[in-house]
N, C-alpha and C positions, 0 to 999 in steps of 0.2 A: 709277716715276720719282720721285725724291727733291724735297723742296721745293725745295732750291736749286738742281736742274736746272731745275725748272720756273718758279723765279723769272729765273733765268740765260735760258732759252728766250724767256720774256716780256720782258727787258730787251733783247735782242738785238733782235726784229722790231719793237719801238717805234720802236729808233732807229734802225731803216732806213726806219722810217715817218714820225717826226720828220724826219731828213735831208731827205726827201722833198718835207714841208709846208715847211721852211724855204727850199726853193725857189720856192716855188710865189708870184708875182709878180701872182696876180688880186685882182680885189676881190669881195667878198663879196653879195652880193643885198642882203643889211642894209645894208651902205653905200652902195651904188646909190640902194636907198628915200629912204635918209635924205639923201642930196644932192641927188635931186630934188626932194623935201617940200622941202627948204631955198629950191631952187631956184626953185621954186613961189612961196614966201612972199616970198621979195626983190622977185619982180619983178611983185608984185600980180595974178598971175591963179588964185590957187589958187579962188576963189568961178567966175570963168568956169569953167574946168577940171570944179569940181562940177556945175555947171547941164547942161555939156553932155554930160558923161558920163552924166547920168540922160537925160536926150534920148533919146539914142544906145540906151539900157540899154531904154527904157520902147517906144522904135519896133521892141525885139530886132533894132536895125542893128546886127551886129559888124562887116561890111567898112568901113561909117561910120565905128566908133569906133577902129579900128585906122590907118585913113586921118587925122584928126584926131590921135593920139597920135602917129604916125609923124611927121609935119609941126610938131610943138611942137616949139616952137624950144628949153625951157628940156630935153625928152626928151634932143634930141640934144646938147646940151650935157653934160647928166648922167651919159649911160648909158655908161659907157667902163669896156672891161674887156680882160687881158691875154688873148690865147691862153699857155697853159701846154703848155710840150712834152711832150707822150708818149711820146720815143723812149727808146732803151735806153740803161742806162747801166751801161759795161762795168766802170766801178772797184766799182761796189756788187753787181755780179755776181760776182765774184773775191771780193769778201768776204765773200760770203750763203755760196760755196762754200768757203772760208776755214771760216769758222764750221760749216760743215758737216759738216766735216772735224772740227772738234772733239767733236761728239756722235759720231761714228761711232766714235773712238778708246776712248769710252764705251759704245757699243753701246749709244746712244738713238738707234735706226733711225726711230721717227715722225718725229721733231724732225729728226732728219736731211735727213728725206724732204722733209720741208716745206721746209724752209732752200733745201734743190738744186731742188726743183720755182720757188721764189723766185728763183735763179739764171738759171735757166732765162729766166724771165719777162722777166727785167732784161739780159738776156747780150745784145750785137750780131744779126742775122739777117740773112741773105743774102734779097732779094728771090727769095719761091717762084716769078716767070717765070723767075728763073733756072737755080733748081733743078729746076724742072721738062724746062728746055730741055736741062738735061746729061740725059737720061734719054735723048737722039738719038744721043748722043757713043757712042763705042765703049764700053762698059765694059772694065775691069780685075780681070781673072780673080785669084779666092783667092791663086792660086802668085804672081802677080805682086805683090799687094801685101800678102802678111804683113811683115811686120820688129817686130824689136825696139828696145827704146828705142834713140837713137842719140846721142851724143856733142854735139852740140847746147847751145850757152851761149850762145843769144841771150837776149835781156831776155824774150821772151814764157816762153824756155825754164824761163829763173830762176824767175816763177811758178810756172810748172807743179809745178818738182821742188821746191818750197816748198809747195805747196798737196797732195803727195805726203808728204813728209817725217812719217812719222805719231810718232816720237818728238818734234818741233820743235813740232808743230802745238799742244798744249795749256798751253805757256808763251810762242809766238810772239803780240806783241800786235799791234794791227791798223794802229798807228803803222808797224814794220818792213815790215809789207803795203803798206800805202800809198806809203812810199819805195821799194819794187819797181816799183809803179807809176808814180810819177811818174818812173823813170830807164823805164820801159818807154815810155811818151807820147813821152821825148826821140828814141829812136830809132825811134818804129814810130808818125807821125801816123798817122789815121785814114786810111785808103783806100776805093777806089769797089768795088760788089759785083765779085767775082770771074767771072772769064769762065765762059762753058761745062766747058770744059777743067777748068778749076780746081778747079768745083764737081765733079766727077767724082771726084774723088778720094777714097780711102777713110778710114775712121777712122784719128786722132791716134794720137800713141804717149805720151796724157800721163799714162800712170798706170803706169809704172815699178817704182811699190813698191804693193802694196796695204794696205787699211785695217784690218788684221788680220783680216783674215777669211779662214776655210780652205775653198778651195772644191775639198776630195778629199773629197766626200763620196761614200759611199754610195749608189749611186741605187737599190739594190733594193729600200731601206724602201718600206713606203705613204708613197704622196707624195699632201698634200691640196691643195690650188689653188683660187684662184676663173677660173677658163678662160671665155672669150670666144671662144667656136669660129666666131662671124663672123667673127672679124679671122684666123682661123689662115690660112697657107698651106700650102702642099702638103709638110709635113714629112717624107715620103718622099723628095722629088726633093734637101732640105735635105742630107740623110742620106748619101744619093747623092753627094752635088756635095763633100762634106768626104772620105766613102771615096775617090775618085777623084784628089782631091787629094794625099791620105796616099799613095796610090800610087804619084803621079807625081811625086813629092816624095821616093820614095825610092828610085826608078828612078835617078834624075838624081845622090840621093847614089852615092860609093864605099863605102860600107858600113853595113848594117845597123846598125849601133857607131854609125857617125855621125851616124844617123837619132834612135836614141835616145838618144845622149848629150851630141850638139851640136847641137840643131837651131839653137838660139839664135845661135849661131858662123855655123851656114852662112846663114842667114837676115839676118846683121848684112854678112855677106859680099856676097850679093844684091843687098840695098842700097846698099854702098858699091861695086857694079859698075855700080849703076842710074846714081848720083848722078856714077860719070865720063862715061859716055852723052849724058845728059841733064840737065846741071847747071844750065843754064838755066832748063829748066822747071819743075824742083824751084825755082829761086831765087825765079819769078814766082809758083809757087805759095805760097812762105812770104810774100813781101809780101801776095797779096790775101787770105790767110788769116786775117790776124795779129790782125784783129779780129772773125772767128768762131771762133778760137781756144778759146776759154773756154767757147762752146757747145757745142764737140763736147768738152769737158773732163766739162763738166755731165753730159750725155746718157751719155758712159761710164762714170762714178760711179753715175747713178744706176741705168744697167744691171746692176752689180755690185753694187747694195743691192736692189734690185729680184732680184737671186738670192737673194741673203739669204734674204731674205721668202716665199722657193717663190714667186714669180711668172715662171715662165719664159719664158714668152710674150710677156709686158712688157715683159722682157729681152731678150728678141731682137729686139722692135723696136727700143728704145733702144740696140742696139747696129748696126741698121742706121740709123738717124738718126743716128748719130755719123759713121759714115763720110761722111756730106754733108760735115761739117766738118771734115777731117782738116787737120791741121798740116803735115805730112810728105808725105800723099800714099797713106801705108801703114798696113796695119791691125796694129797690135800683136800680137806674140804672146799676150799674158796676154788679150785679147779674144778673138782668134780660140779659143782653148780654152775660153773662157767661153762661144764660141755651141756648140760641141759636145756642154758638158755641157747646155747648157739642152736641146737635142734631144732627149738619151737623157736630160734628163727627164720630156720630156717623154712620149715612148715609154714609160718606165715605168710612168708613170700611165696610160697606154690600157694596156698589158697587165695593171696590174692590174685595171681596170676590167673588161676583156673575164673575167679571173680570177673576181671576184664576180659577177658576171653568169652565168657557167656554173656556179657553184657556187650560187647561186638556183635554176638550173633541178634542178641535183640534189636541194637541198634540200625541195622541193614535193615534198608527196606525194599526186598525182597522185587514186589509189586511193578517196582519202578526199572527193574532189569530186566532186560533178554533170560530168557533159559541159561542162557551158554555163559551168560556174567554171572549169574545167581549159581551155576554149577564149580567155576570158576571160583569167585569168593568163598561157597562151603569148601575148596579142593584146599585152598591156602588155608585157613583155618581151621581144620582137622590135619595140614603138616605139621602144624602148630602143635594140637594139642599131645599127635604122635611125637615129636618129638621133646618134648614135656619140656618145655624152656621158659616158659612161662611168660610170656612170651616173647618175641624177639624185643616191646617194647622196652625191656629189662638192660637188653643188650646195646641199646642206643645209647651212646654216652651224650649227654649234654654239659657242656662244660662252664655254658654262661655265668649258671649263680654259683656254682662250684667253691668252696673252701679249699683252702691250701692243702689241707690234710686229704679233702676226695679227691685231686688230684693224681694222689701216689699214686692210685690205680686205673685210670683212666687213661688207659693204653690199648692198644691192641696188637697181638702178635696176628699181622694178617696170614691166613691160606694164599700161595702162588696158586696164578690161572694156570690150564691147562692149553697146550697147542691146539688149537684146533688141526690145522693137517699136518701130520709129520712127518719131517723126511726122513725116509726107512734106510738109508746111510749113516744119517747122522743124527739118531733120537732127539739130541738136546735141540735141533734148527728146525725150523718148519720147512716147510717144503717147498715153500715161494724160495729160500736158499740152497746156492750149492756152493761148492769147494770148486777155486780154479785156482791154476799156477802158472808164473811168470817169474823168468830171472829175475824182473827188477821187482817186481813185488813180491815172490815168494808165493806161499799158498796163501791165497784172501778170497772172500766171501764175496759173489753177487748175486743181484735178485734173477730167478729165475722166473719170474715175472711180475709185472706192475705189481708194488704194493703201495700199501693208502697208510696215511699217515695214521696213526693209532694201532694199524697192526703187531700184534706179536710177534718176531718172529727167532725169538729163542727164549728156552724155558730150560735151565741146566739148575742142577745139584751138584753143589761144586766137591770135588773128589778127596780136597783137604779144607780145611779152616781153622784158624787159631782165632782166639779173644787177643784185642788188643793187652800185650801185660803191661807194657809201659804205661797204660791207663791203668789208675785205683777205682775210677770211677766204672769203667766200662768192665773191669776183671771182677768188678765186687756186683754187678747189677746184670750182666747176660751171662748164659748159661754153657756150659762150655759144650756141650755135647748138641744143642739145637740152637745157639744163640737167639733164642725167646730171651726176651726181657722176664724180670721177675723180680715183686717185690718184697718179696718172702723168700728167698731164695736159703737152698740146704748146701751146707758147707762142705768142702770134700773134708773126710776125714782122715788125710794125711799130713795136705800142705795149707797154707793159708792164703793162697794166689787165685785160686778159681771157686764158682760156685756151681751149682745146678739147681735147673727149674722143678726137678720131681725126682723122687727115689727111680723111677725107671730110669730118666737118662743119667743118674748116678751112675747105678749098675755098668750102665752102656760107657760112660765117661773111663769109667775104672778100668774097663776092661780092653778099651781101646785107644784112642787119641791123647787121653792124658797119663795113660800106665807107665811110659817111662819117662814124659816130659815133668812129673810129677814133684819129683826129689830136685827138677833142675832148673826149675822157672827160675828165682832168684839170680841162677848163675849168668841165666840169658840177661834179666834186666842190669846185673853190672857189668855183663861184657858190651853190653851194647848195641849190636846189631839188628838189623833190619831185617834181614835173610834167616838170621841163624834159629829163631824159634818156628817160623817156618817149612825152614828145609828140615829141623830137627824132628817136627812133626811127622812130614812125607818119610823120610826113612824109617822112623820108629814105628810106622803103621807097615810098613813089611817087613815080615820077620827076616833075619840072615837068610836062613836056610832058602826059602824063596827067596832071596834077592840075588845072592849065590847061583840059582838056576836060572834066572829069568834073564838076566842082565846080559849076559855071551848072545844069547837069543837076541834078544832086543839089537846090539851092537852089530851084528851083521845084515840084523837090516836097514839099517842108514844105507850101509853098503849098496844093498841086493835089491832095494825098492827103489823104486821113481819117489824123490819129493814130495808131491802130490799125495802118495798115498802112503805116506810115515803115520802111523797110530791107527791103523785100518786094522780089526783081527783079519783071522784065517776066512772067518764069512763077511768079509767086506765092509761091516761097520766098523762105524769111529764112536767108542761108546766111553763115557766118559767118567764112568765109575771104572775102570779098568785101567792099573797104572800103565800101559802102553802108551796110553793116548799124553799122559803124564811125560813121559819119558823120553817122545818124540817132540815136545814144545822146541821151538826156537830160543837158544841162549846167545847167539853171539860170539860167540866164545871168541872166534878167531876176529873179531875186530875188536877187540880190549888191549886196553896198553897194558906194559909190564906190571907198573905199579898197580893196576886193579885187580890183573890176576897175581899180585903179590898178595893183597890183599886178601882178594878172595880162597887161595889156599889159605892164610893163616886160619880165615874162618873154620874152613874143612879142617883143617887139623885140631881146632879148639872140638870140632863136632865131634871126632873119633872118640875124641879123649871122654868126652863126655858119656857118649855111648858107655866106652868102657867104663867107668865109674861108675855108669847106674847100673852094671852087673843082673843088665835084664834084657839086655840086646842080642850078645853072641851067644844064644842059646843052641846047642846040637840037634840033634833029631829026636831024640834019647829025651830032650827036656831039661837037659843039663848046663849048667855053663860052663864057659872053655875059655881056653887064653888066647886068642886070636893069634895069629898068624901072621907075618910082613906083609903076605899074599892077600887074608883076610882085610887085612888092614887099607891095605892100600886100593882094592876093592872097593869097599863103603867110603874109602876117603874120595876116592876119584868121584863116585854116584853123586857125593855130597858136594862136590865141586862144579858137577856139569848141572845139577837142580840148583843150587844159587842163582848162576847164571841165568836159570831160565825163570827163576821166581822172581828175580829182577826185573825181567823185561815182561812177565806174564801176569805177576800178582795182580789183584785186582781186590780194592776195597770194599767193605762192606759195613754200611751204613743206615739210622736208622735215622727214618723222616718222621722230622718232628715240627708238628703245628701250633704257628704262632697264635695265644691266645689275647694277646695283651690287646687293646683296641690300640695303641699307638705305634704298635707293632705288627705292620702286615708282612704273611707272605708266613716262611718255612725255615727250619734249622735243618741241618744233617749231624749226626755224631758217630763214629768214627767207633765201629764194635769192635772188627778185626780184620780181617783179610781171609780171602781164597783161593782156589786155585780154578779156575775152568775151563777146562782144553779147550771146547766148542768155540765158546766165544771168543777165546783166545785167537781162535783164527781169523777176527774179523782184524783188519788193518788199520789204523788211525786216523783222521781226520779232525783238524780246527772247527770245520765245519762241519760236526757227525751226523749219519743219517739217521741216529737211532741213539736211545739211551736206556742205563740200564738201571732198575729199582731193585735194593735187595729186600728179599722175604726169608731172613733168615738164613738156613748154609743156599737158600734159592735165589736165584737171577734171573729177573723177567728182563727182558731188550724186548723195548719195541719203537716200531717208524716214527720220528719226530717229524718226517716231511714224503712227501713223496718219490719213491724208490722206482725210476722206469725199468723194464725186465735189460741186463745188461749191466746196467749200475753199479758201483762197490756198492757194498753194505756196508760201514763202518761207524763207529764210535772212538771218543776219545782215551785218551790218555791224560785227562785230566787239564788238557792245553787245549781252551778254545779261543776264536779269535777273538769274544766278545769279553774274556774276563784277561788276556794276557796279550801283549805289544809282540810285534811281529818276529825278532830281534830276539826276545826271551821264550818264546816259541821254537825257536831254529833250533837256539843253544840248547834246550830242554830235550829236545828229541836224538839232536845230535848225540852228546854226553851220554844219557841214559838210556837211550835205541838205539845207537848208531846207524841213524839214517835222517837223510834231509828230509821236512816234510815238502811237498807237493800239490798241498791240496789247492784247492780253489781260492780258501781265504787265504792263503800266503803265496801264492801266484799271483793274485787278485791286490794283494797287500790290505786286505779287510781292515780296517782302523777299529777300536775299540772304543768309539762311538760312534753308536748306529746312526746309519742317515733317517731321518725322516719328511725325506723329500712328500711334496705334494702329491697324493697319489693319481691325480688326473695328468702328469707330465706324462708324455711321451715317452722319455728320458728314460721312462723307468720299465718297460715295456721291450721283454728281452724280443729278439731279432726272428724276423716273421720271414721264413721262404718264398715271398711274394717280392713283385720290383714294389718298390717304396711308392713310386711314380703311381703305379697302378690302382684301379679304382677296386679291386680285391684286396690290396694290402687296407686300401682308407676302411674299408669296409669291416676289415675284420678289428684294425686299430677301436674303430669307433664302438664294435661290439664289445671289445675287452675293454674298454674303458666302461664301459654302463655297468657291466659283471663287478669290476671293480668299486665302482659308487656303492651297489648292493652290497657287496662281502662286507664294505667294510662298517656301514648302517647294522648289518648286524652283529658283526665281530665288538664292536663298541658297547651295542647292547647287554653282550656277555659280559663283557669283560665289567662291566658298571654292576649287573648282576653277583658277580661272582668278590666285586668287590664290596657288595653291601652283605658279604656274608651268605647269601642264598644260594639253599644246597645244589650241587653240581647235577643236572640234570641230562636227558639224551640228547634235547635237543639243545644246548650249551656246546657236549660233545661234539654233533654233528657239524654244527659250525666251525668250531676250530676244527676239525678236519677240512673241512671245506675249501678254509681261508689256508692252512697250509698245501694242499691239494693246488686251486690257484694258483697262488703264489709260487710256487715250484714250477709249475708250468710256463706261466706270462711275465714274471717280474722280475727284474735285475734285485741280485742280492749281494750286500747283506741290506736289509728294509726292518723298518722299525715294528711295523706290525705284523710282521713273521716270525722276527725274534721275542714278541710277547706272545701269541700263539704255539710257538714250542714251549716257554717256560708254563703253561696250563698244562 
């Protein structure tokens, strides 16, 4: 892509993103602060305010201090902030697809993609009860509703064949667009969702002319794909149901001739036989249509870029989602021939798959193997065919000769490992870990016995997770309910902030994590904070009523337990899908200064409020909603104040590893999806110099050993402060401020410098301290062996590392080395050392 595509690209989503913000009517956290500070000072209680808050802070009352906050008169006065709407908005939808249209004309299909998935997000949407409830209605059979474009010159229509128009489209400016619009508004207000009936109906007929793209290909070639064979269906019965059509389709015609050289004619015929029948329905259907119009426009664009791209699959959903939203009623002809070909592409990629697969078995040459290899090979090869995948060579991305546009897909949402031994305490830890406690450290993790560098030894699902919203990029591209990437991703159909990777985790999204955060993302991104969509999350995920009963419980066991075993149920485990374990984290509370839990109330108090205006929170038992209570109130406000604190000191990032292709660019990116919450891990302690690091796999967190763990050991990882990327000085202060506590560790006891030594490895010097007298011909003796070990480790550590930098793939024995060499090193070598610190970054 050329610079000034990519400047052009970057100019366009800003200022759909500026339009965005110069709607947005809230106030910001900092102006809040600062008009209650004011607020405070005018009317002489900011010295009480202090006194009592350290009261409150030094008794660890939070329900106290949220009850006091909540009741200040100068709070309520201050705290006032707008709800900002969520809903979609259909003129900036038209013009994301507008603009989308322009790169296609270019054949920049990323930029494209992105643009129309952007579309998507912001287009009008039928409430899913309703779409779901046409699924009872009779459906409408292929023959019944193919048609082709029809003659149609209403104001929606005008869009359409304007947002088609592929010669018009890269000198039409977005002024012309917008007067489209606005003569479309005059004749076509907004309407209420579309009945049953309506939603039934099949794909629009809004794509007339295509984007220049030729879709007589060739389906013989190898076809390569990234395939989701969960989501297939039964492509046979697909297959079936188009043969039987073409049949009866040309039964009905007079002649062969006709079949093939008019279907368009007879098919336009159809329709205007439909539309004297049933002119009515067609009329009721274009009214409730007229503002999901644009999403079933979106959805068959991007079905037909998504062919583009050899995703056939993708395709054929997106072009069964469109027909939810038909304009007409009927599914287009240039559609219906696009699910055809996706079919029999789809077929061709399984026969040729089945193709190399039999041509594997001939190629083995049997003769030349053991029994037990020859049994072995056919065992791998029949998993294959059982698992019908055609085989995994399908599934190997190669990315060398790769095009911009194959790219987009050329991801992977990996599977987390499993534990291999798990500790029956604590699910998410293996069992080499246990839980201990100490005043000065609190409850922290050690190994309970040797572990080896590479090992696992925590596997957690984290109990909450939000998508970054403050990212457009990361809210418009992971999925909120699994954060899988996804580059097709379905829009929620309420607000325009999140997306999901499939109608399943829709469903699942709707109905849980994003049900009431739904109406109030916006509000989070202009208040600002850190914590508050977060903590907004955690609470909205337990109803009142449970939280009302659970919480007195919870609270008297701080009381009534030992430390040690805060977040344990009634059988002795710490399980961390159960908000106890939640509930019991370390906030801190009582070492934060005034102005932080000044702070941090304002937040709880924006949260209540919040709750209450989305009139989906204090529901009774009954199902109903109710007008909370001071009591109520001050209840969820307190909860909302003690999880801040603790999401503060516990959160933990979740990021997605991304490999550098570029040849002049070696090595890895990370990008920043959203955050989590995981008690387990949470109990590990921090370290500059951590023993273990953690990968995420989506809402999953694998930790495992980066060195060796002797049985005794903390287990720890970072808080984002190690000594090799941050000065010692800026370390202290980071821990201090946002943990409240000095670190300890080795690299800052040590004063570690952030650049590594790399001393000669045959010095002495570097050869930690041997229980032998120095003098003795035992100590020379062992010296001189660990010096020979070390010339070996690091002849081959080198070798790796030269391997692994010409690009050749990561192997076992690569693996076993760098275990080795940190293994060693952990044991004999004064740290920090240069090639221990490249042996962990592998």
């Amino acid at each position: 892509m050329s610079d000034i595509g990519q400047d052009c690209y970057r100019n366009l989503l800003h200022r759909y993103f500026d339009i965005e913000e110069k709607t947005s009517a809230g106030k910001s956290l900092d102006k809040v602060l600062s008009k209650l500070d004011r607020s405070l000072v005018s009317s002489g209680k900011q010295d009480e305010v202090n006194l009592t808050f350290i009261q409150y802070r030094d008794d660890c009352n939070v329900e106290g201090l949220f009850k006091y906050f909540w009741n200040l008169e100068e709070a309520q006065r201050s705290i006032h902030f707008d709800i900002i709407s969520s809903e979609k908005c259909r003129e900036l939808s038209i013009l994301l697809l507008n603009d989308a249209n322009r790169f296609l004309t270019r054949k920049l299909y990323p930029q494209s993609l992105d643009l129309i998935n952007l579309s998507l997000m912001y287009a009008p949407h039928p409430a899913l009860s309703d779409s779901e409830d046409s699924s009872d209605e009779e459906s409408i059979t292929d023959e019944e509703s193919i048609s082709s474009s029809t003659d149609s010159t209403s104001p929606d229509q005008q869009i359409a064949n304007k947002l088609d128009e592929d010669d018009g489209l890269i000198n039409e400016s977005t002024d012309e667009t917008m007067k489209l619009i606005a003569s479309n508004n005059q004749h076509n207000p907004k309407h209420a969702t579309p009945s049953k009936h309506d939603v039934n109906h099949n794909i629009n007929n809004d794509d007339s002319h295509d984007f220049n793209c030729d879709f007589n290909h060739d389906f013989k070639h190898d076809v390569h794909l990234d395939v989701n064979l969960d989501d297939r269906k039964d492509l046979n019965n697909e297959v079936d149901h188009i043969i039987n059509y073409d049949i009866n389709h040309a039964v009905n015609c007079d002649t062969k001739h006709a079949v093939n050289q008019d279907v368009k004619h007879d098919v336009n015929q159809d329709v205007k036989h439909d539309e004297k029948h049933d002119a009515n329905s067609d009329i009721n259907h274009d009214i409730n249509h007229v503002d999901y119009r644009i999403l079933g426009m979106s959805y068959s664009k991007r079905a037909k870029l998504l062919f583009e791209l050899n995703q056939y699959e993708k395709s054929l959903m997106d072009i069964n989602r469109a027909t939810e939203f038909s304009y007409t009623g009927h599914m287009p002809l240039d559609l219906f021939e696009l699910k055809k070909k996706c079919i029999t592409a789809i077929q061709t990629k399984q026969e040729n798959g089945w193709k190399k697969s039999l041509q594997t078995l001939d190629d083995i040459e049997f003769s030349d193997m053991t029994t037990e290899e020859s049994i072995t090979k056919m065992r791998s090869i029949m998993k294959q065919f059982c698992n019908n995948k055609s085989l995994g060579y399908i599934n190997q991305i190669n990315v060398e000769n790769m095009e911009e546009e194959d790219l987009i897909f050329a991801y992977d949402n990996p599977v987390s490992p499993d534990l291999e031994e798990v500790n029956p305490a604590i699910p998410s830890l293996s069992s080499a870990v246990k839980i201990e406690y100490s005043p000065e450290k609190g409850r922290h993790t050690v190994a309970a016995r040797d572990i080896k560098p590479g090992e696992i030894v925590a596997v957690e699902k984290a109990y909450n997770w939000t998508v970054d919203i403050m990212s457009p990029t990361a809210s418009a591209t992971f999925c909120r309910s699994c954060l899988s990437r996804t580059a097709a991703p379905i829009p929620c159909p309420n607000c325009h902030k999140v997306v999901f990777c499939s109608d399943e985790c829709r469903e699942i999204g709707l109905s849980t994590l994003h049900r009431i955060e739904c109406g109030m993302i916006p509000t989070m991104v202009e208040i600002g904070s850190f914590a508050l969509p977060r903590v907004f999350s955690i609470i909205s995920q337990i109803p009142f009523i449970e939280l009302k009963t659970r919480v007195p419980t919870l609270r008297k066991e701080v009381h009534e337990k030992h430390r040690q075993y805060h977040g344990f149920d009634e059988n002795s485990v710490y399980d961390s899908e159960k908000y106890q374990s939640v509930y019991h984290m370390e906030g801190n509370f009582t070492k934060r200064t005034v102005n932080q839990l000044l702070h941090l109330c304002t937040v709880s108090f924006i949260m209540v409020k919040m709750l209450i205006e989305s009139k989906q929170y204090f529901i009774d038992e009954t199902g109903c909603l109710f007008e909370p209570t001071e009591s109520d109130i001050v209840l969820v406000g307190s909860v909302c104040l003690d999880h801040i604190c603790k999401v503060l000191c516990n959160s933990a990032e979740i990021d997605e590893y991304q490999v550098k292709i570029d040849e002049k660019k070696d090595g890895h990116d990370t990008m920043k999806i959203g955050s989590g919450i995981f008690p387990a891990i949470c109990l590990m302690n921090h370290s500059c110099n951590p023993s273990t690091m953690i990968n995420s796999y989506g809402t999953m967190a694998v930790c495992h050993a980066v060195k060796f763990i002797a049985a005794g050991e903390d287990v720890t990882y970072t808080y984002n402060m190690t000594y090799y990327n941050h000065e010692l000085s800026e370390r202290q202060k980071e821990t201090l401020d946002h943990y409240h506590f000095s670190c300890e560790c080795e690299a800052c006891l040590g004063n570690w410098k952030v650049k590594i030594s790399d001393h000669k490895l045959s010095s002495r010097k570097l050869i930690k301290q041997i229980d032998e007298d120095p003098k003795s011909d035992i100590y020379k003796e062992k010296v001189k062996e660990i010096e020979k070990q070390m010339h070996i480790i690091k002849k081959k550590f080198h070798k790796v590392a030269m391997d692994l930098k010409e690009n050749k793939r990561e192997s076992h024995v690569h693996l076993d080395t760098i275990i080795d060499t940190l293994e060693f090193f952990d044991k004999y070598v004064e740290l920090p050392n240069h090639i221990h610190f490249l042996a962990q970054r592998y």
